[in-house]
N, CA, C and O atoms as a Tinker XYZ file with bonds, in Angstrom:
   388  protein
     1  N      6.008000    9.076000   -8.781000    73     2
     2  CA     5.024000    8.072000   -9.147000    64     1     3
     3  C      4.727000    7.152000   -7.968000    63     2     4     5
     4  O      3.545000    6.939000   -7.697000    81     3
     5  N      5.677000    6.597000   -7.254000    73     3     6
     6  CA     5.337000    5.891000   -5.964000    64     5     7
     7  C      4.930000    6.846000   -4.932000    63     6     8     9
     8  O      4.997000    6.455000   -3.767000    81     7
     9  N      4.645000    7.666000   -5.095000    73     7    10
    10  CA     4.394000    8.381000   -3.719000    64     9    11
    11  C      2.800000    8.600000   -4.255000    63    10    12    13
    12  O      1.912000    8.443000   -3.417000    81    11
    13  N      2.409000    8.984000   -5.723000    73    11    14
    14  CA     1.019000    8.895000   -6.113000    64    13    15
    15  C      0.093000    7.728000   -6.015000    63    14    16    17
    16  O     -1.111000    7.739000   -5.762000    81    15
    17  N      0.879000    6.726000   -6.260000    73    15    18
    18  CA     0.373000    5.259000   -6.238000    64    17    19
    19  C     -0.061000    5.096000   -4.685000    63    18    20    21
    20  O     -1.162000    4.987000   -4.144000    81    19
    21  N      1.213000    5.126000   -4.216000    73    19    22
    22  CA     0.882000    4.753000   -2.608000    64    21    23
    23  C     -0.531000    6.048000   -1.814000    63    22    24    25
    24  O     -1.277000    5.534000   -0.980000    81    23
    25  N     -0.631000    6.719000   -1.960000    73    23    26
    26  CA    -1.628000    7.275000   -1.732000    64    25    27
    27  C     -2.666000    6.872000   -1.869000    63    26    28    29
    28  O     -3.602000    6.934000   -1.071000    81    27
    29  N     -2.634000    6.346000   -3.034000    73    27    30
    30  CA    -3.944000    5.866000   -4.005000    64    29    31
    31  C     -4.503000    4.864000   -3.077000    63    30    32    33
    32  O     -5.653000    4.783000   -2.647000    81    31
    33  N     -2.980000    3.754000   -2.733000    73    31    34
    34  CA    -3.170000    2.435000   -2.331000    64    33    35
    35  C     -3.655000    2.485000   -0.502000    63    34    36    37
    36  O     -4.207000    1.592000    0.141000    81    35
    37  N     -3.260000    3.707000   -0.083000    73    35    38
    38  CA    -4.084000    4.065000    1.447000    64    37    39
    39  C     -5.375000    4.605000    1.124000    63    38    40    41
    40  O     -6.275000    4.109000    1.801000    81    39
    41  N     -5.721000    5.436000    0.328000    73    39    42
    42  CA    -6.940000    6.162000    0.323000    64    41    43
    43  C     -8.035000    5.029000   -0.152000    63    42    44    45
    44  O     -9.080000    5.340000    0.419000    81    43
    45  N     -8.265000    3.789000   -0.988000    73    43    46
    46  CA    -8.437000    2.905000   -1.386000    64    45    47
    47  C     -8.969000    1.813000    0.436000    63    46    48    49
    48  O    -10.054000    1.437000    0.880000    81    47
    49  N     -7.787000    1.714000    0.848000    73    47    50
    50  CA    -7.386000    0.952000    2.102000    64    49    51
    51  C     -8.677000    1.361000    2.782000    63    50    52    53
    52  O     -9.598000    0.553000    2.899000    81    51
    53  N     -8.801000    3.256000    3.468000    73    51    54
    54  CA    -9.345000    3.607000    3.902000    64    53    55
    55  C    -10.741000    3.960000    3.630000    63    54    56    57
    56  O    -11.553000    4.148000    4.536000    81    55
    57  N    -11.037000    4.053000    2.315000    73    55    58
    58  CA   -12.397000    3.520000    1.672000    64    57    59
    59  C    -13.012000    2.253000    2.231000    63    58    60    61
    60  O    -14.112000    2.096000    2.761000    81    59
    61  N    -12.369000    1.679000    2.068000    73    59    62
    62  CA   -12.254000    0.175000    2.703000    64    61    63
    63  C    -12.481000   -0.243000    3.778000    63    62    64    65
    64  O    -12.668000   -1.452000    3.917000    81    63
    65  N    -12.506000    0.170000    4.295000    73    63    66
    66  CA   -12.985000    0.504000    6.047000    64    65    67
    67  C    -13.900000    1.105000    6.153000    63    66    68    69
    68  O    -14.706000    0.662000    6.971000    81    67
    69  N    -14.208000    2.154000    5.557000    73    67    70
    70  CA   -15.314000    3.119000    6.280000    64    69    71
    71  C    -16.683000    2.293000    5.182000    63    70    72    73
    72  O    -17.828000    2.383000    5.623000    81    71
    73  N    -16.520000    1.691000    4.095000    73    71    74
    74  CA   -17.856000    0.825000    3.867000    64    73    75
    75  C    -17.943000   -0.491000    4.868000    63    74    76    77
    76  O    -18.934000   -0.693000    5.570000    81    75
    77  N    -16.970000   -1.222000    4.851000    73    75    78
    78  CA   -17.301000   -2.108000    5.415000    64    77    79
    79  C    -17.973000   -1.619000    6.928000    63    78    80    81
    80  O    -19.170000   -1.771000    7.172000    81    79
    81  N    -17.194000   -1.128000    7.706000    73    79    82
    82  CA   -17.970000   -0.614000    9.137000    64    81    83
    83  C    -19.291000   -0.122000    8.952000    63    82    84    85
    84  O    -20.191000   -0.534000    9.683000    81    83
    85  N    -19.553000    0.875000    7.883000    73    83    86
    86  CA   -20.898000    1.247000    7.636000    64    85    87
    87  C    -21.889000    0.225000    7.024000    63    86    88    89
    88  O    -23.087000    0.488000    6.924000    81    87
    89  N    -21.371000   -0.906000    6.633000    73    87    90
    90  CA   -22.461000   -2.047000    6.111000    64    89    91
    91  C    -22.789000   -2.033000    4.880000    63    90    92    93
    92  O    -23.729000   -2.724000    4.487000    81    91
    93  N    -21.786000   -0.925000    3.710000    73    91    94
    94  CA   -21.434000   -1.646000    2.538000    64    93    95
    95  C    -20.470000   -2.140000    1.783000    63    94    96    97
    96  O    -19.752000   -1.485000    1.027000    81    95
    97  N    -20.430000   -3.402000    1.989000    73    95    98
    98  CA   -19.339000   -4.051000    2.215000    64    97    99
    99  C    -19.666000   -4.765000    0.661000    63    98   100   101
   100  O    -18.924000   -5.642000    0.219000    81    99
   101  N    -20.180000   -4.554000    0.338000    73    99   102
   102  CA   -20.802000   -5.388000   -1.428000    64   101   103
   103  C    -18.971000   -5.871000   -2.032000    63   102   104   105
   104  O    -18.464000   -6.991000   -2.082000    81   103
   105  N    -18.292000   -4.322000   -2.461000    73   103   106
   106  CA   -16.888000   -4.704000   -2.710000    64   105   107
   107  C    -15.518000   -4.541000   -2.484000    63   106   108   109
   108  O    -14.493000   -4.112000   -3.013000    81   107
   109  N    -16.000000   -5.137000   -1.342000    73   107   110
   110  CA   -14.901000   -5.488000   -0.092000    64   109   111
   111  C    -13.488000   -5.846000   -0.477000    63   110   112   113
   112  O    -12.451000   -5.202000   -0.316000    81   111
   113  N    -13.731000   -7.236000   -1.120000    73   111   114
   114  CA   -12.711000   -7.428000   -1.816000    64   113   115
   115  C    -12.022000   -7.175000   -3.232000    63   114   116   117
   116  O    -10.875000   -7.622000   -3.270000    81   115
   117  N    -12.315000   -6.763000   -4.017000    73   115   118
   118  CA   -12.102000   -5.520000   -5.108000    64   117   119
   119  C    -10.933000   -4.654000   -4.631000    63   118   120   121
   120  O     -9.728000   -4.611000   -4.881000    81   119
   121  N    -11.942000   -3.855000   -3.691000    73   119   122
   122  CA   -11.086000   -2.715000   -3.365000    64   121   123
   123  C     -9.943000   -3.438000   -2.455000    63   122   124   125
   124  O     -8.906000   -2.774000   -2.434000    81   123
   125  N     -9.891000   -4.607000   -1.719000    73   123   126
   126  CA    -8.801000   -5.095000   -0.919000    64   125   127
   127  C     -8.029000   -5.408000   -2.166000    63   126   128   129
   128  O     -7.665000   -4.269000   -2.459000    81   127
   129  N     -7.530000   -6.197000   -3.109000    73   127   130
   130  CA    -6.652000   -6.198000   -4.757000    64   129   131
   131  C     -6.510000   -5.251000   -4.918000    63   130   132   133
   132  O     -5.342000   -5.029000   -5.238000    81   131
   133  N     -7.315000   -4.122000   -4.867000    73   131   134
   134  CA    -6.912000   -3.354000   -5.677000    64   133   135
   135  C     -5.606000   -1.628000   -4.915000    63   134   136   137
   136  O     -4.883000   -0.729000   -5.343000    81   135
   137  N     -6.119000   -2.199000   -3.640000    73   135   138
   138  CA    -5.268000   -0.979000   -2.580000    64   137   139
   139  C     -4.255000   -1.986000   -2.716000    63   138   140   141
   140  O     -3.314000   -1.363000   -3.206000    81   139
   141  N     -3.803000   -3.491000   -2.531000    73   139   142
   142  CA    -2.487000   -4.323000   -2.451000    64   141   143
   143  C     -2.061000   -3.882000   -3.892000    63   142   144   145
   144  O     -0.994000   -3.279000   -4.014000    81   143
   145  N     -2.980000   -4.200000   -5.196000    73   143   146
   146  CA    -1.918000   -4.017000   -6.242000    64   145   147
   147  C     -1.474000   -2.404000   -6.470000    63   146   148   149
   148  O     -0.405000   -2.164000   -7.030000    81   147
   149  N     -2.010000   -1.737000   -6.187000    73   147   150
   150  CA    -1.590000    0.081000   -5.653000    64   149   151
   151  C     -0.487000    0.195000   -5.112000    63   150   152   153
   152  O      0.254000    1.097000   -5.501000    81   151
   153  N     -0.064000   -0.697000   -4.052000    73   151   154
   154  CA     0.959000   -0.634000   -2.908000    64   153   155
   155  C      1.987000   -1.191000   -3.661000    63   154   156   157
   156  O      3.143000   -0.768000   -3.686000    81   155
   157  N      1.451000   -2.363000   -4.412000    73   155   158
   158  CA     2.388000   -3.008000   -5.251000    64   157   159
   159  C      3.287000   -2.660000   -6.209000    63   158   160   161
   160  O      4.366000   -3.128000   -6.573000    81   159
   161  N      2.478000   -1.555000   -6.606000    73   159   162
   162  CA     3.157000   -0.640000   -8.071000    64   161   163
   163  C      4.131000    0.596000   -7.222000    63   162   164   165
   164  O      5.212000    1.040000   -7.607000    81   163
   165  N      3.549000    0.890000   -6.253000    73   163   166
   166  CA     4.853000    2.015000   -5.586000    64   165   167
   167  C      5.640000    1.572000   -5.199000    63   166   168   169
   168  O      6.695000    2.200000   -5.109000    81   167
   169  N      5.519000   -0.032000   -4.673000    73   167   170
   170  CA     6.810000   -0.350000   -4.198000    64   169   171
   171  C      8.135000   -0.469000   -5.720000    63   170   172   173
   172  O      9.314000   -0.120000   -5.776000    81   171
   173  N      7.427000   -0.966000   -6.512000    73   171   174
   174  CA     7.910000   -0.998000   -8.312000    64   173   175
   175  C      8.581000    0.098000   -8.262000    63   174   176   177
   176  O      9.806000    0.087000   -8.382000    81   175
   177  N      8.041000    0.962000   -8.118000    73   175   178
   178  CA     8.537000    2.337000   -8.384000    64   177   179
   179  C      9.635000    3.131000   -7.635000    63   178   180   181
   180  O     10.503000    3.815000   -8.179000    81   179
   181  N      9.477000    2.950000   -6.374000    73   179   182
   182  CA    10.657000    3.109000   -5.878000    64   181   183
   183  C     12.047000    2.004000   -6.474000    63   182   184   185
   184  O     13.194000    2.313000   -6.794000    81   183
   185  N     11.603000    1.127000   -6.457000    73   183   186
   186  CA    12.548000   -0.071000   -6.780000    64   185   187
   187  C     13.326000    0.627000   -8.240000    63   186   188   189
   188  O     14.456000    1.103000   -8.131000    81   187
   189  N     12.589000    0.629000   -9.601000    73   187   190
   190  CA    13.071000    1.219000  -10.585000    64   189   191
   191  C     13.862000    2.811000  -10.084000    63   190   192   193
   192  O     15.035000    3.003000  -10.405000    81   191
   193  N     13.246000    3.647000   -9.454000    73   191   194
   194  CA    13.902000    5.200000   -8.955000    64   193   195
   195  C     15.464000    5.002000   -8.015000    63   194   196   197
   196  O     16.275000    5.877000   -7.711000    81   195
   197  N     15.488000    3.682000   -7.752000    73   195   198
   198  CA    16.554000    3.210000   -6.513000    64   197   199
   199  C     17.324000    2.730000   -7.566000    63   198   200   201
   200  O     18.311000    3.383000   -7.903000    81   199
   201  N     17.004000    1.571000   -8.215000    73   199   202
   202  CA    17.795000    1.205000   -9.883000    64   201   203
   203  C     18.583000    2.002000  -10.398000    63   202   204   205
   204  O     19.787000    1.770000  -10.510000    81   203
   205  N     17.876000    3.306000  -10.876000    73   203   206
   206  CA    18.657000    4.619000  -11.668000    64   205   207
   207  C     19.546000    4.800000  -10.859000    63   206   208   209
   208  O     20.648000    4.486000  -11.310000    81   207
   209  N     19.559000    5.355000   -9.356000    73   207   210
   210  CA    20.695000    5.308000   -8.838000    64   209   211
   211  C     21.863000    5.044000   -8.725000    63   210   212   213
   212  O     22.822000    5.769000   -8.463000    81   211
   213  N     21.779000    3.789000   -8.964000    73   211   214
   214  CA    22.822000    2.737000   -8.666000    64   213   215
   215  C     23.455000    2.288000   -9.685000    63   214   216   217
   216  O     24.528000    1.706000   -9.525000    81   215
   217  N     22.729000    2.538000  -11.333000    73   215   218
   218  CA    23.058000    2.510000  -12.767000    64   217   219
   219  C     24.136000    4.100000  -12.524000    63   218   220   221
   220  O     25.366000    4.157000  -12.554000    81   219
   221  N     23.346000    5.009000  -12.338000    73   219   222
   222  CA    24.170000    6.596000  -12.282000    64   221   223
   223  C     25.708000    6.283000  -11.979000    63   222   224   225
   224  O     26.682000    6.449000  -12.713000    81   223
   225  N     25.617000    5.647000  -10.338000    73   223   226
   226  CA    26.925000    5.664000   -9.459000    64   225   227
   227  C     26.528000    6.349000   -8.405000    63   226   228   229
   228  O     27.283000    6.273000   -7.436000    81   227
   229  N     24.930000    7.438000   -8.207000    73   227   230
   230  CA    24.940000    7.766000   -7.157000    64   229   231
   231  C     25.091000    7.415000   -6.105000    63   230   232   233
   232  O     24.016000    7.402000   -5.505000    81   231
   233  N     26.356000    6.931000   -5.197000    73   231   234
   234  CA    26.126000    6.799000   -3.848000    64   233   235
   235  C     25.681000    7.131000   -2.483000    63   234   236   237
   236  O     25.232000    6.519000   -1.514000    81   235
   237  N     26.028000    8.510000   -2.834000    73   235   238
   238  CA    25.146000    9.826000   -1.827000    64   237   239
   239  C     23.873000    9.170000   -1.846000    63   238   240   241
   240  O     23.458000    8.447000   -0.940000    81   239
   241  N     23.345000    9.409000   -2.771000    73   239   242
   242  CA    21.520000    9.397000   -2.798000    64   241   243
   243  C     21.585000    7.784000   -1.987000    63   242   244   245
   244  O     21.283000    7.734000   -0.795000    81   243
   245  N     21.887000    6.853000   -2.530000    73   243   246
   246  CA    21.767000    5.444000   -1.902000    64   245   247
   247  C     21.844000    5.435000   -0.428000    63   246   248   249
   248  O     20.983000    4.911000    0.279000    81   247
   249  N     23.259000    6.231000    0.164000    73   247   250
   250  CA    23.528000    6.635000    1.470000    64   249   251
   251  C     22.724000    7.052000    2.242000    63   250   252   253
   252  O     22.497000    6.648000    3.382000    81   251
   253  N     22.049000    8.219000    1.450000    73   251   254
   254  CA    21.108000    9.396000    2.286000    64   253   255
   255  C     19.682000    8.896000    2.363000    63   254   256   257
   256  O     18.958000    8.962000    3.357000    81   255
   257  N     19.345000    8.341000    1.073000    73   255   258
   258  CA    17.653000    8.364000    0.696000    64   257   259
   259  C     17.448000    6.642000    1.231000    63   258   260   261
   260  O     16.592000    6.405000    2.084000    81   259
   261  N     18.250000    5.574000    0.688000    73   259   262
   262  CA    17.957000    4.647000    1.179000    64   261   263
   263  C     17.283000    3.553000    2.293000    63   262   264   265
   264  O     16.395000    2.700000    2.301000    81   263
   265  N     18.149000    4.054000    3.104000    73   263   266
   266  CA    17.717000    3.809000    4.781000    64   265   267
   267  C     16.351000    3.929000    5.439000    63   266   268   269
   268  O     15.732000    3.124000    6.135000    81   267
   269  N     15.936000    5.630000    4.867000    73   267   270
   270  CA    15.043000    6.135000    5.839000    64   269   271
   271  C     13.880000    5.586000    4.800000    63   270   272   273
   272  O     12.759000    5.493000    5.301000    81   271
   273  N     13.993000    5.272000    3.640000    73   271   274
   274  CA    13.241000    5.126000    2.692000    64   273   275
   275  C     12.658000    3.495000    2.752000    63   274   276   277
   276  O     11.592000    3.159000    2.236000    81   275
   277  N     13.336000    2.806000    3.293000    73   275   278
   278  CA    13.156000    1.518000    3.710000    64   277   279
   279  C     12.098000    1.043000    4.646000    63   278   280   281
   280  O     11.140000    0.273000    4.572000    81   279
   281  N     12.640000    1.795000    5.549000    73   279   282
   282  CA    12.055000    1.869000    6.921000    64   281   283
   283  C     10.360000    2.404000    6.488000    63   282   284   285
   284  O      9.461000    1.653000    6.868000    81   283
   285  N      9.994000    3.568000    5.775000    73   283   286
   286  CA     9.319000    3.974000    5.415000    64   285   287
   287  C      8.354000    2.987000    4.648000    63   286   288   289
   288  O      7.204000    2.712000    4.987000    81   287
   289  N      8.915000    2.593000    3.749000    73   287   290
   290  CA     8.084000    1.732000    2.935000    64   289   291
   291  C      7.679000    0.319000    3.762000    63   290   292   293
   292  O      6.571000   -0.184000    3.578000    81   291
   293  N      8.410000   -0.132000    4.451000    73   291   294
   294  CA     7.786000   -1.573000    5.118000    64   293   295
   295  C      6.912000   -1.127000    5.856000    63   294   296   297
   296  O      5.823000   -1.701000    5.826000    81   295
   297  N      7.085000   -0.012000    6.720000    73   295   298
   298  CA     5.669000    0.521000    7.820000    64   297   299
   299  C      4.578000    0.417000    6.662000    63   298   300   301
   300  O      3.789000   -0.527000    6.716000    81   299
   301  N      4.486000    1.380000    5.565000    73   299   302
   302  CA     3.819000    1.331000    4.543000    64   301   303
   303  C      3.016000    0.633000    4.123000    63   302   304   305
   304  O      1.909000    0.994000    3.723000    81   303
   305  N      3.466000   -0.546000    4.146000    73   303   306
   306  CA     2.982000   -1.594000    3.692000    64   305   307
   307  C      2.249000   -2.791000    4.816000    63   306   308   309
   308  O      1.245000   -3.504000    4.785000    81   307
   309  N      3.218000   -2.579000    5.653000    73   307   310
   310  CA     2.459000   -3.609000    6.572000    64   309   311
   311  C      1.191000   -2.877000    7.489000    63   310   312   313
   312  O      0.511000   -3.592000    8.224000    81   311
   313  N      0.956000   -1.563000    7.398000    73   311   314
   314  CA    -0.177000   -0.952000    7.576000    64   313   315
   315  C     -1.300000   -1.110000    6.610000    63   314   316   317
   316  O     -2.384000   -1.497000    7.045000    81   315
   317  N     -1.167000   -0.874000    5.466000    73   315   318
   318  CA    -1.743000   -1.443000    4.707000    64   317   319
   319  C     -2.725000   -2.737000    4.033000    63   318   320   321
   320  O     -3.794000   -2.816000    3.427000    81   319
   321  N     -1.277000   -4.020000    4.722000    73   319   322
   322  CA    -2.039000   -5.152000    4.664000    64   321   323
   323  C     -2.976000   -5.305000    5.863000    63   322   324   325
   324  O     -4.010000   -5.973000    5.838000    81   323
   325  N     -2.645000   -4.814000    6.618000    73   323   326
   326  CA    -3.316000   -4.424000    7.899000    64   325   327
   327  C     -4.536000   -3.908000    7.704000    63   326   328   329
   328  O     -5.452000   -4.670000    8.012000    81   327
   329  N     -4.892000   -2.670000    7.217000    73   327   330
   330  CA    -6.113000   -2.318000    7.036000    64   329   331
   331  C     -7.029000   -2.919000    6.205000    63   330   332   333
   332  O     -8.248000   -2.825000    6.348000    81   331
   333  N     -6.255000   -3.769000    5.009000    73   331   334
   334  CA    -7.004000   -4.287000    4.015000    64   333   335
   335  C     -7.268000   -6.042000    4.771000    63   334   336   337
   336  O     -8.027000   -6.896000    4.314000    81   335
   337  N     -6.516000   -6.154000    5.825000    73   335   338
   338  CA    -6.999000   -7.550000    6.544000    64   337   339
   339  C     -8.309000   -7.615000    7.594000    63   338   340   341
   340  O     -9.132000   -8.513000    7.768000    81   339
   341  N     -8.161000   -6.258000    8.243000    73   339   342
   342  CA    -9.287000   -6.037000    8.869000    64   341   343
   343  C    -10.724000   -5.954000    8.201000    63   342   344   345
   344  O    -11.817000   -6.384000    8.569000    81   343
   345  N    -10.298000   -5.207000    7.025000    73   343   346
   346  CA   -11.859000   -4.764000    6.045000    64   345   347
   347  C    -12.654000   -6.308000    6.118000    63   346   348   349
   348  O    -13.748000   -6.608000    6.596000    81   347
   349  N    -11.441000   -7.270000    5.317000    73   347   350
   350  CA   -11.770000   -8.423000    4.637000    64   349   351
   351  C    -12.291000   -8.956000    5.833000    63   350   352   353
   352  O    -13.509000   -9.058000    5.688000    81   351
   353  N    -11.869000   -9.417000    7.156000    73   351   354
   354  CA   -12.453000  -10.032000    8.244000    64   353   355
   355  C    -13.598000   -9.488000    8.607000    63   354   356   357
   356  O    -14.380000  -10.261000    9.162000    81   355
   357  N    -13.886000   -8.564000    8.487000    73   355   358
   358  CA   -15.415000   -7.981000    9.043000    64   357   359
   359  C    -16.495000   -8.317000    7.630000    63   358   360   361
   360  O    -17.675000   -8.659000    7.548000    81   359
   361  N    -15.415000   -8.021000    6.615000    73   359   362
   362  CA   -16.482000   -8.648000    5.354000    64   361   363
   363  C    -16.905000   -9.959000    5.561000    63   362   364   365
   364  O    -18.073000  -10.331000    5.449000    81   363
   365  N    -15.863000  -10.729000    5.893000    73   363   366
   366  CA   -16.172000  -11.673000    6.016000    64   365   367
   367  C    -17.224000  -12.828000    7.251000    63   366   368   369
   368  O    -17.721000  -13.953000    7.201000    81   367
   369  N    -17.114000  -11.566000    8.370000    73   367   370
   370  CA   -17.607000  -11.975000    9.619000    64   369   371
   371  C    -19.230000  -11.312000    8.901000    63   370   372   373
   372  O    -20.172000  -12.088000    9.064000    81   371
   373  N    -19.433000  -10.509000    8.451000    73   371   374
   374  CA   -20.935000   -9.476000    8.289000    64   373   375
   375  C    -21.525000  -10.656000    7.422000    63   374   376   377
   376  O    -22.606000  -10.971000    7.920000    81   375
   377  N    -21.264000  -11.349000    6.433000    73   375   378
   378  CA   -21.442000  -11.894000    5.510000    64   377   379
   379  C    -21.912000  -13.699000    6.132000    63   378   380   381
   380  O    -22.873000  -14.377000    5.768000    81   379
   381  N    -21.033000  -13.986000    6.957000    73   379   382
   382  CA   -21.237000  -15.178000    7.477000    64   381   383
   383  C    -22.416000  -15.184000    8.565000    63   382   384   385
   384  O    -22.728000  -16.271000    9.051000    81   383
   385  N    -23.176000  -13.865000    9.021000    73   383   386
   386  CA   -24.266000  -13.653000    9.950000    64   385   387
   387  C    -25.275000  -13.873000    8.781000    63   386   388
   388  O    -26.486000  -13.805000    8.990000    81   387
């Protein structure tokens, strides 16, 4: 489920960009809420999938999957706010001409 979400929440991102650069930028910010609350729900999701874990006793999985999974998700995300900061600034720069 977080790996569907988060997709959602880049493909969204990257929508997001390619109107605004092309000059339709009408809902700029829409789609910026709506790729953050996307990102928002996978991060949920891992969080609950990491939960079960740790309810189980799996430690392996915590050991193994944890780490790289971390690392993963903050790039994730701070790319993200990233793309959805740029959209909004050009929305916002196109809009103020």
């Amino acid at each position: 489920m977080g790996l569907f979400t988060g997709g959602i929440a880049f493909i969204i991102a990257i929508i997001n960009l390619i109107l605004v650069f092309t000059g339709k930028h009408k809902h700029c910010n829409i789609l910026a809420f709506l790729s953050l609350s996307s990102g928002l729900l996978a991060m949920l999701s891992e969080y609950v999938l990491i939960n079960g874990w740790v309810q189980a006793g799996d430690i392996s999985a915590l050991m193994d999957v944890v780490p790289t999974m971390n690392n993963i998700l903050i790039t994730a995300v701070c790319i993200g706010v990233v793309f959805n900061a740029i959209a909004v600034f050009v929305n916002y720069k196109k809009l103020k001409k």
